[in-house]
N, C-alpha and C positions, 0 to 999 in steps of 0.2 A: 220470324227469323232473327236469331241474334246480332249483335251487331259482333264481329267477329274483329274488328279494330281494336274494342273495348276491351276483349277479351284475350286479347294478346299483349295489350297494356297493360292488363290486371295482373295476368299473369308473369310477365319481367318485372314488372315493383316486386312483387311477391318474390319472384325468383332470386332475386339482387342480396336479399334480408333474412337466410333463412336460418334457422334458431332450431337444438334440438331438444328432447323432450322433456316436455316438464318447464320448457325456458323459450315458451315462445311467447315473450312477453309484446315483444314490436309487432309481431304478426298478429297476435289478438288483437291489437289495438287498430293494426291497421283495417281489420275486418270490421269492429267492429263502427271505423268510420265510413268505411263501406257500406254497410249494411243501414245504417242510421240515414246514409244519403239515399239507399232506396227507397226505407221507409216502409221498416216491419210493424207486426203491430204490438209486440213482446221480442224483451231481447233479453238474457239472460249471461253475465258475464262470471266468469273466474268459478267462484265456490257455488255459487246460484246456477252453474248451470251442470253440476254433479253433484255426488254423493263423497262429499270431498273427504267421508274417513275410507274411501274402497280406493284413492290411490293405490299405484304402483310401481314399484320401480323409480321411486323418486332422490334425486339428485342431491348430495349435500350441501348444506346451508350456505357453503364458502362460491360454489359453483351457481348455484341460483342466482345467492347475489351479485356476481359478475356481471351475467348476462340481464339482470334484473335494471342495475345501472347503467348497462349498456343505452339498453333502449331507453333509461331516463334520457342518456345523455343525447337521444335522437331526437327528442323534444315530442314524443308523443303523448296523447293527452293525459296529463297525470291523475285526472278524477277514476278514467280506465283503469291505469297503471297501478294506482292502490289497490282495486280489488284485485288483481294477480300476484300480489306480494306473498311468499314462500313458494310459489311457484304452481299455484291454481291458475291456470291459463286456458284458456278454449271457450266458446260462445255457443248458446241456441238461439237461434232466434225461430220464430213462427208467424206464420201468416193465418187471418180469419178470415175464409171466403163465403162464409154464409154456410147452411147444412148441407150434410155429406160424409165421407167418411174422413178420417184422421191417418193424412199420410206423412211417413218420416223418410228424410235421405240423412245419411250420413256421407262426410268426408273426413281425411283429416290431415292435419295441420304442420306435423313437426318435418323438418327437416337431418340429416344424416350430418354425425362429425367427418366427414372428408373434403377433404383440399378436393376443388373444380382445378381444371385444369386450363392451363394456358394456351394450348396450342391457338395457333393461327386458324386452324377448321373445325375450332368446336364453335359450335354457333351463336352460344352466351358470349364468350369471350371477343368474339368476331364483330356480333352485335349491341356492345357494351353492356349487358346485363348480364355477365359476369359475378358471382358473390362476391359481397365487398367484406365476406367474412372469412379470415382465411382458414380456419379449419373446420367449416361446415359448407354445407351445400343443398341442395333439392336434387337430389340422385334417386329417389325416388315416383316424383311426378306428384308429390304432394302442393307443390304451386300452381299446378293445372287443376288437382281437384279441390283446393279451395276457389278458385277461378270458377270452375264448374258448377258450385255450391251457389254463388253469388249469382250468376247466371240464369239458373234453375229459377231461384226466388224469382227475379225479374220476369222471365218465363211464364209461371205460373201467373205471376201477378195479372199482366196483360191477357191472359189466357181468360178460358170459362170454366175453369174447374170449380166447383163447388163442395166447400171441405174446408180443412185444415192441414196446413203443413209445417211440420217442424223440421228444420236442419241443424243439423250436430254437424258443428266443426269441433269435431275431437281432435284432444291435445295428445302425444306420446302414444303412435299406433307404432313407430321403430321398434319402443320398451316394451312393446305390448301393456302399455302401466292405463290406457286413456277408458279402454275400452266399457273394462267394468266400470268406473265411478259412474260413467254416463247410463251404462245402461242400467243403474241403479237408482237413477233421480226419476222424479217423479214428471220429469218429461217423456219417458216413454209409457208412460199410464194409457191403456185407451188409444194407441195406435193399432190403425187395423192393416196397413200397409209400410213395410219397410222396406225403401232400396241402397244400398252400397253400392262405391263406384269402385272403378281402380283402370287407369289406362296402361295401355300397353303390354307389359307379360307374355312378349312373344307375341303379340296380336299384331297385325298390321293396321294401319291407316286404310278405313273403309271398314273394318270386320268388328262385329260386335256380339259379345256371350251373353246370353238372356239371365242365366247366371252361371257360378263355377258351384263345382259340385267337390268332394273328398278334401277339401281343406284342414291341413295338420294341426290338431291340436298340440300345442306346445307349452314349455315353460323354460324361463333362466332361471341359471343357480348361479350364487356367489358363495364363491367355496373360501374358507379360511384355515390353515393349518397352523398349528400351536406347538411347538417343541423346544426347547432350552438350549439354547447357544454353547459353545466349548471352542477350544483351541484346534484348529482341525489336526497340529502337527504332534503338539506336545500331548492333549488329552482326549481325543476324539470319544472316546467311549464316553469321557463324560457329556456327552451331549446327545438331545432329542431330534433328528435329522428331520424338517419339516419338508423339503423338496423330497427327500426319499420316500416321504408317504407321498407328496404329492403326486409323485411321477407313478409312483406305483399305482395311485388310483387312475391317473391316465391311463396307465396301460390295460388295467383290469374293466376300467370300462369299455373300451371296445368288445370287449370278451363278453360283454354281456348279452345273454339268449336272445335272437330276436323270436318273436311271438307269433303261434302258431295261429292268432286270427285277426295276422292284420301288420301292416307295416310299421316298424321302430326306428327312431332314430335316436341316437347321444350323439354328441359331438362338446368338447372343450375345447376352444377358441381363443382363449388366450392365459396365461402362466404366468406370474413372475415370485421372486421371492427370492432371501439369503441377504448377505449386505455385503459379502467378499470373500474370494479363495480361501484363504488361513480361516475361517468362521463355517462351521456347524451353524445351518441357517434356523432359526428359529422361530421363523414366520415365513410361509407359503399363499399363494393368492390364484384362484383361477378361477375362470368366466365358461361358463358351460349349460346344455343346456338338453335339453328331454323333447321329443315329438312322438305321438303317434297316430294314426291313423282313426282311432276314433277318441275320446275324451281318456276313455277305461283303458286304452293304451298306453296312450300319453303317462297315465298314472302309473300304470307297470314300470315304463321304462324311465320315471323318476323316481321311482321307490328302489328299483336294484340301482340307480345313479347314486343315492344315499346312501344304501347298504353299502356297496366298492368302498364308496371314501369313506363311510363311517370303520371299512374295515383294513382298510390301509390305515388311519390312522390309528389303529389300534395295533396294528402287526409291526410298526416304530413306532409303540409308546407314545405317540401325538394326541393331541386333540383336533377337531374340526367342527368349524361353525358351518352348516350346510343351509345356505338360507334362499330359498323359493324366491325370488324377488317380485315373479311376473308370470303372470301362464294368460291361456286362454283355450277352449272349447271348441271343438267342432261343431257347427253347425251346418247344414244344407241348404242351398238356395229349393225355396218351394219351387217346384215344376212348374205348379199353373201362372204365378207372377213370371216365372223366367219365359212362360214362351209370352205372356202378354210384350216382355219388353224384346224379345224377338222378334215376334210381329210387329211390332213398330218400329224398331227399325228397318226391316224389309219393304218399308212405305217409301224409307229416304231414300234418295235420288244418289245420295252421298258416300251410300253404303255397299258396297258388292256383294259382301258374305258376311252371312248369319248364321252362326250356333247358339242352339235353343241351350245347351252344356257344352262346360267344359271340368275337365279335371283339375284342379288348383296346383296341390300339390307343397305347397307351403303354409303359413301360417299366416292370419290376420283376427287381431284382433277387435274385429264388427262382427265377428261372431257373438261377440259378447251382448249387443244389442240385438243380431238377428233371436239370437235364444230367447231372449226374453220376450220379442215380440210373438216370436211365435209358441212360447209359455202362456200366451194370456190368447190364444186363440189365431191372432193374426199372420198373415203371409210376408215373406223376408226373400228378398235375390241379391244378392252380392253380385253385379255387371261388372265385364270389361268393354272397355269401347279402347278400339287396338289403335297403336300410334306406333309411327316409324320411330326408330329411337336405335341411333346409331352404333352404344357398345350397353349392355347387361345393365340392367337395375344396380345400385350401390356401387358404381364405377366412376372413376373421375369426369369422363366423358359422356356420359348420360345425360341426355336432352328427349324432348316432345317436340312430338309434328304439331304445330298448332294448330292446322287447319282439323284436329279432332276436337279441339275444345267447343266447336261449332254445333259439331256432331251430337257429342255427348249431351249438349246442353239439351240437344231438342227432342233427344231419344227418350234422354229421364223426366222432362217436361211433358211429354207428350203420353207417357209410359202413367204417370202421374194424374191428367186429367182424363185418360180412360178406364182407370182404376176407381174414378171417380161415378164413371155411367155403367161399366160393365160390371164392374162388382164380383170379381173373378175369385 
C-alpha cells in the first residue's frame, strides 16, 4: 500500500512550481532528485532521454531562457539544469528486476499558462500550495501524474514483478510537442507493454477506464499573414489588408466539409494583428488547429485548413506562412491490456466502478508512444483513474481528490506485475 502522506506531499511541491512546455526545467530537476532518492537503476535526463531533433512546438530562445533562469534562480542542482539548457527537459528512468517482459508507463510533466485562482474555497489556495507562479498552473492534473509516476517506480520496486520498467515523464503533452521525441528514442525499443494514465475527465473518485478508446487525432497551426501597410484614410487601395485575409480565412474555415467517414474538427483560437485604426495592417497572426477522428481525418481537415488560408491570402493579394507546429495520431487502447487493468481494479476495495472503455474524445499525445509500441508488436492502454475535481480541466479552479493518487498508484502497479505472469 502506498504511503498516501508522501504522496500528497509530492504532489503540492509539484503542484506549487509548475512550468509549461518545453520549460519545465525545476520540475525535471526536481524529479529527477526524486527519483535518484528512490534509486533507479538508469536515468536518462534532458536530450538523452529523446530524440531531441523530433521536438515540437518549441518555444523561443528569449522565453526559454526566462523560465530557464528561473529555476537557476531556485538553486536547483545545476549539473541537472545544464543538460536541459534550450529547453530539452523531461526524464526516463527504468528499473532491472531480473527477466520478464519490458513494461513502459508514461506521464507527463508540463503544466498550463493560467492564473490559479484565489478564492478562499479552492483548495491549493486554502491549503497553501497555491502556484507561486502567476501565470501558470497544473490545471491539468499533470502534478498528480508525475506523483503517480514516482509512486508506481516505488510500487513496483517492493513488489515481485519480474521485468523491466521504464517511465517516461514526458515533457510538453499541452503543445502536443513531447510525445513524438519520446517515442522516437530508443527507449521504447523492445517494450512489450505500455500504459498511459490521466485522472479525472469527468470520471469520478473510485471509477477507473481500463483504457479510452476514439482519441482525436490532431494538430496546431501558426498561421502568419503578409500584406503591405498604407494610409487607411488618404491611400487605402495602396495597401495589402492582412486582417482581411485573415478574418476571411476564419470565416471560410468553419465552411469547411465535414467528412463523410468520420468526425472533423477546425477551430482558430486566437487572432491578433494590424498596429492601428489609420494603418492597412500588414501583418496578421492566428493560432488554430485540425482534429479528426482517425489520423487520415485529421489530415483532411488540415489540408482544406491550408488550402482556406492559402486561399484567402491569395483572394487579398497576401501572403501566409501556414506552419504545422505539432499534431499527434490516434491510436487505441488494446482491449486485452485494458480489461487486464479493469480487472485490477475491480480487486480494490477503493474502487466502485469499472469501465473496461471509454470514449476519449479529445486529443493526447501518448498516442505517440502507444503507436509505436504497438508498431513493434506490443500492447498500449491509455487509463483514467477518476478524481473529483471541482470545475473542468484548463480552469482557474481545477484541483484533484488526492485520495486517487493512492488508487492509481496500485491499479498501474499491480496492472504491471500481472502483465508480468499473465502475459495477456
Amino acid at each position: 500500500m502506498p504511503d498516501a502522506d508522501r504522496l500528497t506531499s509530492l504532489r503540492r511541491d509539484l503542484h506549487r512550481f509548475p512550468e509549461p512546455a518545453w520549460r519545465e526545467f525545476r520540475t525535471t530537476c526536481r524529479l529527477v532528485d526524486e527519483l535518484e532518492a528512490v534509486g533507479v537503476d538508469d536515468l536518462h535526463v534532458g536530450r538523452d532521454a529523446m530524440d531531441p531533433d523530433e521536438r515540437m512546438a518549441v518555444p523561443d530562445d528569449a522565453d526559454l531562457a526566462e523560465w530557464f533562469e528561473r529555476a537557476r534562480d531556485a538553486d536547483v542542482d545545476e549539473s541537472v539544469l545544464s543538460q536541459l539548457a534550450g529547453g530539452y527537459t523531461g526524464v526516463v528512468a527504468r528499473l532491472d528486476c531480473g527477466d520478464g517482459p519490458h513494461v513502459g508507463l508514461r506521464v507527463d510533466i508540463d503544466g498550463l499558462l493560467i492564473e490559479e485562482s484565489t478564492a478562499d474555497d479552492h483548495t491549493p489556495e486554502r491549503g497553501g500550495f497555491r502556484s507561486e507562479y502567476a501565470e501558470s498552473m497544473h490545471a491539468c492534473g499533470h502534478d498528480g501524474h508525475m506523483t503517480i509516476g514516482v509512486g508506481v517506480i516505488e510500487a513496483v520496486q517492493a513488489s515481485d514483478f519480474a521485468g523491466t520498467l521504464t517511465v517516461f515523464f514526458q515533457p510538453a503533452e499541452e503543445a502536443s510537442g513531447g510525445g513524438k521525441p519520446m517515442a522516437e528514442s530508443e527507449h521504447v525499443e523492445g517494450i512489450d507493454y505500455l500504459f498511459a494514465v490521466h485522472l479525472g475527465l469527468g470520471h469520478p473518485t473510485g471509477e477507473v477506464v481500463g483504457g479510452i478508446r476514439k482519441p482525436l487525432a490532431m494538430c496546431h497551426v501558426d498561421a502568419t499573414f503578409h500584406g503591405e501597410s498604407a494610409h487607411a484614410g488618404k491611400a487605402p487601395n495602396e495597401g495589402r489588408n492582412a486582417i482581411q485575409a485573415l478574418t476571411t480565412a476564419v470565416q471560410n474555415a468553419y465552411g469547411i466539409p465535414r467528412h463523410a467517414d468520420g468526425m472533423t474538427r477546425v477551430n482558430v483560437g486566437k487572432i491578433d494583428g494590424g498596429t492601428a485604426s489609420n494603418v492597412i495592417a500588414e501583418r496578421a497572426h492566428a493560432l488554430a488547429e485540425a482534429r479528426g477522428e482517425t489520423t487520415e481525418l485529421m489530415a483532411y481537415a488540415r489540408d482544406e485548413l491550408r488550402r482556406v488560408f492559402e486561399s484567402a491570402a491569395e483572394m487579398h493579394d497576401c501572403t501566409v506562412d501556414f506552419d504545422v507546429v505539432s499534431e499527434s495520431p490516434r491510436a487505441d487502447s488494446d482491449p486485452d491490456l485494458a480489461a487486464l487493468v479493469a480487472e485490477t481494479a475491480d480487486r480494490d476495495e477503493r474502487v466502485d466502478s469499472v469501465l473496461q472503455h471509454a470514449d476519449f474524445g479529445a486529443s493526447e499525445d501518448a498516442t505517440f508512444l502507444m503507436e509505436a509500441v504497438q508498431a513493434q508488436g506490443g500492447l498500449a492502454t491509455y487509463a483514467i483513474v477518476g478524481t473529483d475535481h471541482p470545475t473542468a480541466h484548463h480552469t482557474p479552479t481545477f484541483d484533484v481528490d488526492e485520495r486517487s493518487l493512492p488508487i492509481a498508484v496500485d491499479v498501474l502497479a499491480s496492472s504491471i506485475e500481472r502483465v508480468a505472469t499473465d502475459e495477456p
